[in-house]
Backbone atoms as SQL, in Angstrom:
CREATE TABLE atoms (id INTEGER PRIMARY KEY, chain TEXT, resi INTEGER, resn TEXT, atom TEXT, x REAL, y REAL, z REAL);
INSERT INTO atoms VALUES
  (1, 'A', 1, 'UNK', 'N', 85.860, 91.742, 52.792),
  (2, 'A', 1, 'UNK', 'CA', 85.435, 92.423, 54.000),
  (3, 'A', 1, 'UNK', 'C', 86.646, 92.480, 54.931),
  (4, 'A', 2, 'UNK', 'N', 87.169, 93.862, 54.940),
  (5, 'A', 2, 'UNK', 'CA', 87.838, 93.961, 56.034),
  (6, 'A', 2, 'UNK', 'C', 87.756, 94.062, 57.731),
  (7, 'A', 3, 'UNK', 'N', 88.003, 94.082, 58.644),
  (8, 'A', 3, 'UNK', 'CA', 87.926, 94.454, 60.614),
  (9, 'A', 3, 'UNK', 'C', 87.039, 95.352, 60.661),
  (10, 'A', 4, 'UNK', 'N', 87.383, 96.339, 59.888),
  (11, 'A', 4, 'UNK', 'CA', 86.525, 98.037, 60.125),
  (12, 'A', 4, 'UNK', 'C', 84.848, 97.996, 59.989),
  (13, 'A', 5, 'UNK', 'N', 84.983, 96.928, 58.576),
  (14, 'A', 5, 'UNK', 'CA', 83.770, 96.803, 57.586),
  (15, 'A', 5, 'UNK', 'C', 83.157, 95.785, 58.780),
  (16, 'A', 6, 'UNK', 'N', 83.555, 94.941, 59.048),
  (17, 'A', 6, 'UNK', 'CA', 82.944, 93.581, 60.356),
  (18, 'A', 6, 'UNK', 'C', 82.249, 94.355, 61.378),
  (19, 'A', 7, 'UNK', 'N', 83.276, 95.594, 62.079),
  (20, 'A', 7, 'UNK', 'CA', 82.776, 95.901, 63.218),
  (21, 'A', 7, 'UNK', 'C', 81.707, 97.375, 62.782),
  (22, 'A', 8, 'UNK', 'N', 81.600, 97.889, 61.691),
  (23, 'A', 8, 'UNK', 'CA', 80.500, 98.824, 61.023),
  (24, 'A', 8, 'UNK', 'C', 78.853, 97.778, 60.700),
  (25, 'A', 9, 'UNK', 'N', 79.437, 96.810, 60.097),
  (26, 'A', 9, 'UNK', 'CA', 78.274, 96.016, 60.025),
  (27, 'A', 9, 'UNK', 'C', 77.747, 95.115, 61.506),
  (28, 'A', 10, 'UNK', 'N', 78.446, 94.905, 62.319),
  (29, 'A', 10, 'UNK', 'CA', 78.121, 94.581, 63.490),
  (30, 'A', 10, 'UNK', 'C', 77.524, 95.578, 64.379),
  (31, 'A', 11, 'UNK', 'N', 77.280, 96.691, 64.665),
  (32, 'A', 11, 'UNK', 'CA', 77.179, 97.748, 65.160),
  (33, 'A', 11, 'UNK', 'C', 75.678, 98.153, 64.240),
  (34, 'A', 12, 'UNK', 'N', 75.184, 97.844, 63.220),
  (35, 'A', 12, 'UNK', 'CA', 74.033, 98.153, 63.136),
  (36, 'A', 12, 'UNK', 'C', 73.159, 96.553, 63.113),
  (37, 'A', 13, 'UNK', 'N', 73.500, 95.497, 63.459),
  (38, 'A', 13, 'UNK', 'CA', 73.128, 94.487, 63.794),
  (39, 'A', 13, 'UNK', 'C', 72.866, 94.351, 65.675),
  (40, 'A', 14, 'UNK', 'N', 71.383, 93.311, 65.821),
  (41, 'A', 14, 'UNK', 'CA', 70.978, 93.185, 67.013),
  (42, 'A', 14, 'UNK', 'C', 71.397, 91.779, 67.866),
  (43, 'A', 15, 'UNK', 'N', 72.422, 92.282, 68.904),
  (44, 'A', 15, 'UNK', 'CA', 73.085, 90.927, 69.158),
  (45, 'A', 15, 'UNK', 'C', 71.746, 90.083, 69.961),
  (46, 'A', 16, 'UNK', 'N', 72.304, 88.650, 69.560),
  (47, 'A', 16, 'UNK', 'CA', 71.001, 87.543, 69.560),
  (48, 'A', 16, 'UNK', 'C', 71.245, 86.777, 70.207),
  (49, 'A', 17, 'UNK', 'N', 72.626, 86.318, 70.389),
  (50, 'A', 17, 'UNK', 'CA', 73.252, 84.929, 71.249),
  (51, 'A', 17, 'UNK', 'C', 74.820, 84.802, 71.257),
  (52, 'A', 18, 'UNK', 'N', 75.316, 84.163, 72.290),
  (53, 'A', 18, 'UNK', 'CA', 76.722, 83.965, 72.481),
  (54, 'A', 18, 'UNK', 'C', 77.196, 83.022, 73.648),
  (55, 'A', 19, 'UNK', 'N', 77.761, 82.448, 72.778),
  (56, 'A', 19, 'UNK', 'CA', 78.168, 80.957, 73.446),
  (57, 'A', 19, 'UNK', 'C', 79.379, 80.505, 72.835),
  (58, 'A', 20, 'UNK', 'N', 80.620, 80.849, 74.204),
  (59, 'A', 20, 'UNK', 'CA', 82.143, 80.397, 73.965),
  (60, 'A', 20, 'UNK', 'C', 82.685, 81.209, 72.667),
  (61, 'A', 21, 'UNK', 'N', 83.177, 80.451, 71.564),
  (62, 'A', 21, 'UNK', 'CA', 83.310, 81.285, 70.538),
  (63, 'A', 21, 'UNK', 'C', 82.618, 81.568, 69.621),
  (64, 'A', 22, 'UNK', 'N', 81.197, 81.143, 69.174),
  (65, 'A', 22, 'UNK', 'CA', 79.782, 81.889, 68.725),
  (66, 'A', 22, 'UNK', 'C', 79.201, 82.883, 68.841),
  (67, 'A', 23, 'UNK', 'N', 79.075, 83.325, 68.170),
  (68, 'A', 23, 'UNK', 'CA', 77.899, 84.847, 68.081),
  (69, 'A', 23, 'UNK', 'C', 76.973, 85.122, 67.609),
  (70, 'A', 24, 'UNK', 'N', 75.564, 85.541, 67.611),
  (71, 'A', 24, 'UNK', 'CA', 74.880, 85.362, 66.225),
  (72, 'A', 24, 'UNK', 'C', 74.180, 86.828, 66.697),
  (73, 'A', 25, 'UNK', 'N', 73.949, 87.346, 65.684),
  (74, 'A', 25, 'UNK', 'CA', 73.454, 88.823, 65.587),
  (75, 'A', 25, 'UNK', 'C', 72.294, 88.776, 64.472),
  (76, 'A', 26, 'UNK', 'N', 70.997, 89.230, 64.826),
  (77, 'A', 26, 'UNK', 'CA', 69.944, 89.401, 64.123),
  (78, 'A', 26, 'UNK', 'C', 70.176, 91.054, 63.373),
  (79, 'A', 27, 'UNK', 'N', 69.483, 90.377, 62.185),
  (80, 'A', 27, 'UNK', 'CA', 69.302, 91.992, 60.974),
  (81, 'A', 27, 'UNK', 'C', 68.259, 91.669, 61.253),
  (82, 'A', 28, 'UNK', 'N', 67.817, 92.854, 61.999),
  (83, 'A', 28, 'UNK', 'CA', 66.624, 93.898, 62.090),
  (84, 'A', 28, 'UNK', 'C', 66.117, 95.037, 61.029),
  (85, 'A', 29, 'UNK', 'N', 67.400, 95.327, 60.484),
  (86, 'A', 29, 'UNK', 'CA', 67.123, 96.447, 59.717),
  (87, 'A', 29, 'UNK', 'C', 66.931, 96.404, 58.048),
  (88, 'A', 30, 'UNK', 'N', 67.260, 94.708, 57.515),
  (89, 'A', 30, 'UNK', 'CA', 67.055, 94.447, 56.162),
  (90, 'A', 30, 'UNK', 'C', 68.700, 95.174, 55.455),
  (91, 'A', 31, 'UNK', 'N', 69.843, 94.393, 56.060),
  (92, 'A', 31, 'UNK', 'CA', 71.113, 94.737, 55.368),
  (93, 'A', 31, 'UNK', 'C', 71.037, 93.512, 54.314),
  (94, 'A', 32, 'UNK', 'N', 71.900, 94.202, 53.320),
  (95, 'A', 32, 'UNK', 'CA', 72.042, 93.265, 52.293),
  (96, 'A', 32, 'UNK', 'C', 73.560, 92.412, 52.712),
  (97, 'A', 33, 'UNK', 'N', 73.587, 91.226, 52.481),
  (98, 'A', 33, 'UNK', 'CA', 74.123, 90.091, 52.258),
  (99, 'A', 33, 'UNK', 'C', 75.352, 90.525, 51.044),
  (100, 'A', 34, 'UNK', 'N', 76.647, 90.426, 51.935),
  (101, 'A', 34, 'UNK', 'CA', 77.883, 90.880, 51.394),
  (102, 'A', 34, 'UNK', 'C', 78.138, 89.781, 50.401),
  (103, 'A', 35, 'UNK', 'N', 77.803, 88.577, 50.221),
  (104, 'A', 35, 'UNK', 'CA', 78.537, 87.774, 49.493),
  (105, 'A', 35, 'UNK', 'C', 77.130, 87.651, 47.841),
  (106, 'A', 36, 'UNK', 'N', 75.758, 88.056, 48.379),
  (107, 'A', 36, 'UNK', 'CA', 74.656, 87.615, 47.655),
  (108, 'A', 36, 'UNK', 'C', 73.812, 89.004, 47.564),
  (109, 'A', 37, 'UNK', 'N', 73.828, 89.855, 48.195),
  (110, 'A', 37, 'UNK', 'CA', 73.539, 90.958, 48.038),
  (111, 'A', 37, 'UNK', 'C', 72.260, 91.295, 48.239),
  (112, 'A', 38, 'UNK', 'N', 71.148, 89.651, 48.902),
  (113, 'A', 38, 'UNK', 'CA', 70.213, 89.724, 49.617),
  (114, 'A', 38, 'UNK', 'C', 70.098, 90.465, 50.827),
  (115, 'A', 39, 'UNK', 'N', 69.008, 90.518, 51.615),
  (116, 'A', 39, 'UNK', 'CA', 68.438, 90.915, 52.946),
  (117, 'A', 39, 'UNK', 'C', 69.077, 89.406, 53.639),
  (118, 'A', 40, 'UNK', 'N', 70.458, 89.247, 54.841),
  (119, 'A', 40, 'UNK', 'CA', 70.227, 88.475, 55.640),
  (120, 'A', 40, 'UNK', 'C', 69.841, 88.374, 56.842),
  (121, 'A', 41, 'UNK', 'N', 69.412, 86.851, 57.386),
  (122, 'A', 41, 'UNK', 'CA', 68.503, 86.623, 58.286),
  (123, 'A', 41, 'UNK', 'C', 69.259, 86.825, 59.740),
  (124, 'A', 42, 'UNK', 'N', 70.595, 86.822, 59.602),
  (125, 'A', 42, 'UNK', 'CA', 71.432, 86.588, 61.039),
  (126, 'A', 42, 'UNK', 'C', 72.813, 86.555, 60.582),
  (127, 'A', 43, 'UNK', 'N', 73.515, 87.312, 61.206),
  (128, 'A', 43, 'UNK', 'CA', 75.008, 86.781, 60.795),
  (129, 'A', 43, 'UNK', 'C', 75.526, 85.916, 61.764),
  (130, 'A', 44, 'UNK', 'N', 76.139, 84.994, 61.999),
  (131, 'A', 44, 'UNK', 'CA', 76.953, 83.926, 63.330),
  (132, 'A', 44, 'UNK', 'C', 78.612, 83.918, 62.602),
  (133, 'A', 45, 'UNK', 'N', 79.172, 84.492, 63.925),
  (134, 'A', 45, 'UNK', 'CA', 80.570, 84.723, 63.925),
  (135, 'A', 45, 'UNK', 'C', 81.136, 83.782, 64.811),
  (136, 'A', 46, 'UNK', 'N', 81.969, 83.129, 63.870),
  (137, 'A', 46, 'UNK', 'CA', 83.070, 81.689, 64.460),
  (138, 'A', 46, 'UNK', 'C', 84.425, 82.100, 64.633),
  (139, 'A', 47, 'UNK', 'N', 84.917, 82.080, 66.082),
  (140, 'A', 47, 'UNK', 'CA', 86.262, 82.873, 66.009),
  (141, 'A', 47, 'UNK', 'C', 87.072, 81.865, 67.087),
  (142, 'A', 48, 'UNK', 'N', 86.383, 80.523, 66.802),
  (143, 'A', 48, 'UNK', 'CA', 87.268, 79.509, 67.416),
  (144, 'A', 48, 'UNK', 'C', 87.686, 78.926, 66.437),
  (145, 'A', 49, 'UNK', 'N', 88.522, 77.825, 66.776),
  (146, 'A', 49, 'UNK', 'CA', 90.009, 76.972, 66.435),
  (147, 'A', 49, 'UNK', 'C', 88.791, 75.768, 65.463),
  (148, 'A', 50, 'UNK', 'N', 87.911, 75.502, 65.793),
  (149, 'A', 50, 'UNK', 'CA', 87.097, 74.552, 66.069),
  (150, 'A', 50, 'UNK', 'C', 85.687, 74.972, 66.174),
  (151, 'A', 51, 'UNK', 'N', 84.466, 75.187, 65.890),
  (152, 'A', 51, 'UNK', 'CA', 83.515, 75.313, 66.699),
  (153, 'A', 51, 'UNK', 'C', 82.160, 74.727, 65.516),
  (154, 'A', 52, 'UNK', 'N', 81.049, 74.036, 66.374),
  (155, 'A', 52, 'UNK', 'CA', 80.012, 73.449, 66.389),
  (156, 'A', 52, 'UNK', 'C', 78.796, 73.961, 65.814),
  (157, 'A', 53, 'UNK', 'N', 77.876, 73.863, 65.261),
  (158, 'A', 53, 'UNK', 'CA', 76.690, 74.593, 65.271),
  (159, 'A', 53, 'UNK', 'C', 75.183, 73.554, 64.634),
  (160, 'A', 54, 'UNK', 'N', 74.669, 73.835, 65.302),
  (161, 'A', 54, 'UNK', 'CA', 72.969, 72.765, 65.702),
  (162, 'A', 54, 'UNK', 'C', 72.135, 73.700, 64.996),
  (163, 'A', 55, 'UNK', 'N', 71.362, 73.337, 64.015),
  (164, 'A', 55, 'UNK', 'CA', 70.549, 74.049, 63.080),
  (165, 'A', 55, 'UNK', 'C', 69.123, 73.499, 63.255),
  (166, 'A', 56, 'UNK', 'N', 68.485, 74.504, 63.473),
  (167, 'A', 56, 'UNK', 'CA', 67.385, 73.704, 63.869),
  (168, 'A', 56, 'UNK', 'C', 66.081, 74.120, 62.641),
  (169, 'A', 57, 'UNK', 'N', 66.518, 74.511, 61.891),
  (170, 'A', 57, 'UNK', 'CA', 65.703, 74.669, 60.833),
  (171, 'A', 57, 'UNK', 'C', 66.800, 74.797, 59.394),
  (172, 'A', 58, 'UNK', 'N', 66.152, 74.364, 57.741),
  (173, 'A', 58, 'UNK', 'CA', 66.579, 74.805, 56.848),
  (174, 'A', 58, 'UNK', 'C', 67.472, 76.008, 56.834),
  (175, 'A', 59, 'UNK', 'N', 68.350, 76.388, 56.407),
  (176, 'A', 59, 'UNK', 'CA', 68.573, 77.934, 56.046),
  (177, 'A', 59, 'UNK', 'C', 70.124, 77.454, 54.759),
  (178, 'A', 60, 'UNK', 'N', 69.399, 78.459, 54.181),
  (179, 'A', 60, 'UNK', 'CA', 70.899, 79.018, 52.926),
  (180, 'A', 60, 'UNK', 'C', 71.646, 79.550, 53.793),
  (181, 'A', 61, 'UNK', 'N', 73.051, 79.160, 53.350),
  (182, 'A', 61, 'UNK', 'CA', 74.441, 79.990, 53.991),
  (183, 'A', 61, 'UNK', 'C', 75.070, 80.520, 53.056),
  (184, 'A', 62, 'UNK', 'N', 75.550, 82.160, 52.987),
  (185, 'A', 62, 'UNK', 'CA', 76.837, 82.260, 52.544),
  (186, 'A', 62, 'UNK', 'C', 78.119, 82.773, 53.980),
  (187, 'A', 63, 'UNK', 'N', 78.851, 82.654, 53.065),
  (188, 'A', 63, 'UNK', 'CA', 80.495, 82.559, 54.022),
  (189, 'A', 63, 'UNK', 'C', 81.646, 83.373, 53.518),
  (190, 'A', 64, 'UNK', 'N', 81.990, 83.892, 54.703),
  (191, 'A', 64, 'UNK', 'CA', 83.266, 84.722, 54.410),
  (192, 'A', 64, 'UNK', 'C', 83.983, 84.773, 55.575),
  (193, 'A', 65, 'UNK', 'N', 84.906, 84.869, 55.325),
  (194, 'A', 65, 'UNK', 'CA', 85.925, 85.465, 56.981),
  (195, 'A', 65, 'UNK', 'C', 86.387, 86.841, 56.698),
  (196, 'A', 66, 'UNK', 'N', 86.869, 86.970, 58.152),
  (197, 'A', 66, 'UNK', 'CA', 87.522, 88.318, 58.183),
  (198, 'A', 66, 'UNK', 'C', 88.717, 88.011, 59.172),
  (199, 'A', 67, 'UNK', 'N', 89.757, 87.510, 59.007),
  (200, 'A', 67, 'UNK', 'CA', 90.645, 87.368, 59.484),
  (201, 'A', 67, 'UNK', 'C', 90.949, 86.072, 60.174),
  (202, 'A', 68, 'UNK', 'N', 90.849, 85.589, 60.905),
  (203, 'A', 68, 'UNK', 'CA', 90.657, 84.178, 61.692),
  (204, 'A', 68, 'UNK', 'C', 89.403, 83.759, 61.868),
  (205, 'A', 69, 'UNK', 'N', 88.176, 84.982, 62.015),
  (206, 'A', 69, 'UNK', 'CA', 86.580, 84.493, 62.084),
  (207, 'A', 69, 'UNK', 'C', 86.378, 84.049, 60.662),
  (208, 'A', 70, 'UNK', 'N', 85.237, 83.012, 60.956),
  (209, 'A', 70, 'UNK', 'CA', 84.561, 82.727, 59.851),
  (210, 'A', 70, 'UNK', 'C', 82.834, 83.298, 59.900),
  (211, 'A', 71, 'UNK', 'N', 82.214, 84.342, 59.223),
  (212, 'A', 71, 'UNK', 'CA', 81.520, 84.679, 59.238),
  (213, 'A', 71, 'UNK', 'C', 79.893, 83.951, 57.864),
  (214, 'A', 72, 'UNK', 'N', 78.836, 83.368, 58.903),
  (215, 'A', 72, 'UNK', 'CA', 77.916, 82.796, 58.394),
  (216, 'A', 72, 'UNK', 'C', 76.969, 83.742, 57.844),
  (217, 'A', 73, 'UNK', 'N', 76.236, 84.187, 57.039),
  (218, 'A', 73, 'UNK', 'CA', 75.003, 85.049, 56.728),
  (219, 'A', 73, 'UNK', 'C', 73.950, 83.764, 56.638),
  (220, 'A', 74, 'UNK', 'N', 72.591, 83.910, 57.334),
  (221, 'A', 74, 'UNK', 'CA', 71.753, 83.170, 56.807),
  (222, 'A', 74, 'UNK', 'C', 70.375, 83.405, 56.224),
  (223, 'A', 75, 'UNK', 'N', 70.223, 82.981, 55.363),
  (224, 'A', 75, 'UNK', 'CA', 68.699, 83.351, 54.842),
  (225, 'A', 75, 'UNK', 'C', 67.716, 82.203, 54.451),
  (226, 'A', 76, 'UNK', 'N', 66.653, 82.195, 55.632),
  (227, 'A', 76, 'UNK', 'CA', 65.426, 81.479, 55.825),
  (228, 'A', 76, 'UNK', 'C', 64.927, 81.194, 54.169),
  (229, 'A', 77, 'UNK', 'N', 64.027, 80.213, 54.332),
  (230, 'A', 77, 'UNK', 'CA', 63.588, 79.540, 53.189),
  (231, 'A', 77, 'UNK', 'C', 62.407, 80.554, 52.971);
């Protein structure tokens, strides 16, 4: 996944939350999952040095970056 492909797939995603260098964007629309080729539940974009994340339920992750971000897909149990 290249910048272009990040900000095409971000752009039909519904932003959900953002905090410092976190992002998380809800699929609304049933995109398939770049790494698994499922429907994912949320993508969360990490574009700090460092950064945290509090899960408050189960979820499968896949992972990819796109340059310095590290990009989460998640899909609910």
């Amino acid at each position: 996944m290249n910048e272009t492909d990040l900000d095409e797939l971000i752009s039909s995603l519904t932003p959900h939350e953002s905090a410092d260098s976190v992002k998380t964007y809800r699929n609304t629309v049933s995109i398939s999952c770049p790494a698994c080729e499922d429907p994912f539940d949320d993508l969360v974009v990490c574009s700090g040095e460092y950064d945290s994340l509090e899960l408050s339920k189960v979820l499968d992750l896949c992972v990819t970056t796109v340059d310095d971000d590290v990009l989460l897909f998640t899909h609910q149990h």
